[in-house]
N, C-alpha and C positions, 0 to 999 in steps of 0.2 A: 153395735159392739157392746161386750155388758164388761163393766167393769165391779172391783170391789169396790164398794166408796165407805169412808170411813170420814166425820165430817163433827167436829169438836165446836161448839159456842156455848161464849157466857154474854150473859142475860142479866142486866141490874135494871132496877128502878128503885123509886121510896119506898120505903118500907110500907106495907099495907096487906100484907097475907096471902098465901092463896095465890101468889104467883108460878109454883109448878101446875096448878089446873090451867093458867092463862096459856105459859108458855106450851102445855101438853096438845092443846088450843091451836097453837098457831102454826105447830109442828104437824099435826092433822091435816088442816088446814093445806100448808106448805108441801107436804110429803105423801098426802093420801092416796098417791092412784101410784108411785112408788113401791119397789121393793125393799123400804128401809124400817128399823126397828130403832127405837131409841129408848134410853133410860135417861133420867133427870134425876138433878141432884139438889136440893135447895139448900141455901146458906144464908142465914143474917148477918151482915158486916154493916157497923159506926149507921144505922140507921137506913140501912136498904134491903132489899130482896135479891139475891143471888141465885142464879140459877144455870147450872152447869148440864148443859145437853150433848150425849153421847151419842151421837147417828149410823148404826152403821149397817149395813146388805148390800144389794149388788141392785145398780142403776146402769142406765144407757149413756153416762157420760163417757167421754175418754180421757177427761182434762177438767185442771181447777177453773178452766175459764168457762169451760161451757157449763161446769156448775153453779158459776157464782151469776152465770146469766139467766140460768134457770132459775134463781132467785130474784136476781133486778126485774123480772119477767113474772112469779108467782109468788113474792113472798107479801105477805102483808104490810101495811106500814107498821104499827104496831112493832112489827117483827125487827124492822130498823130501829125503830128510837129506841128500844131496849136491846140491840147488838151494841156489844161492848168489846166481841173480839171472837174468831175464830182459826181456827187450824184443819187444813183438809188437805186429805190422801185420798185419791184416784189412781186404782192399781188395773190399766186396762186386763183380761187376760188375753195371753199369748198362745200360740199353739208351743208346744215344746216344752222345754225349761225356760223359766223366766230369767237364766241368768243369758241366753244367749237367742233364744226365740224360735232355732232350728231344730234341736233334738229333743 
């Protein structure tokens, strides 16, 4: 089944630079045989590297769960110790209108 997936994480560590090539990195890494596109955002805050990643195309999940095992499953470690927090939407499609699935 393909769905839209739309898949939001921020990213800190110490401040040290050059952390959107790391994080561009892991998302490669993580995402590359995927249909998914992402843009990053980098931020310095009180002495860290921030990094706000925007994922989004169309993947074979149909649920946040089978996404977040496809990560416990292929993401890096790296990829955890700098997970600081995420938000995800899995829009399976339907046949029809999405408000009701038949027409």
């Amino acid at each position: 089944m393909i769905s839209e997936t739309y898949l939001d994480f921020c990213f800190i560590r110490e401040q040290s630079g050059e952390f959107t090539v790391v994080i561009d990195e892991l998302l490669k890494n993580t995402f590359g045989k995927k249909k998914l596109n992402w843009y990053l955002e980098e931020k310095k805050i009180d002495g860290a590297d921030m990094v706000i990643a925007e994922v989004k195309g169309m993947s074979n999940w149909s649920s946040e769960e089978e996404t977040l095992l496809f990560l416990e499953e292929n993401a890096d470690a790296k990829f955890w110790e700098y997970l600081q927090g995420y938000k995800m939407f899995i829009y399976p499609v339907t046949k029809g209108c999405n408000s009701c699935g038949t027409h």
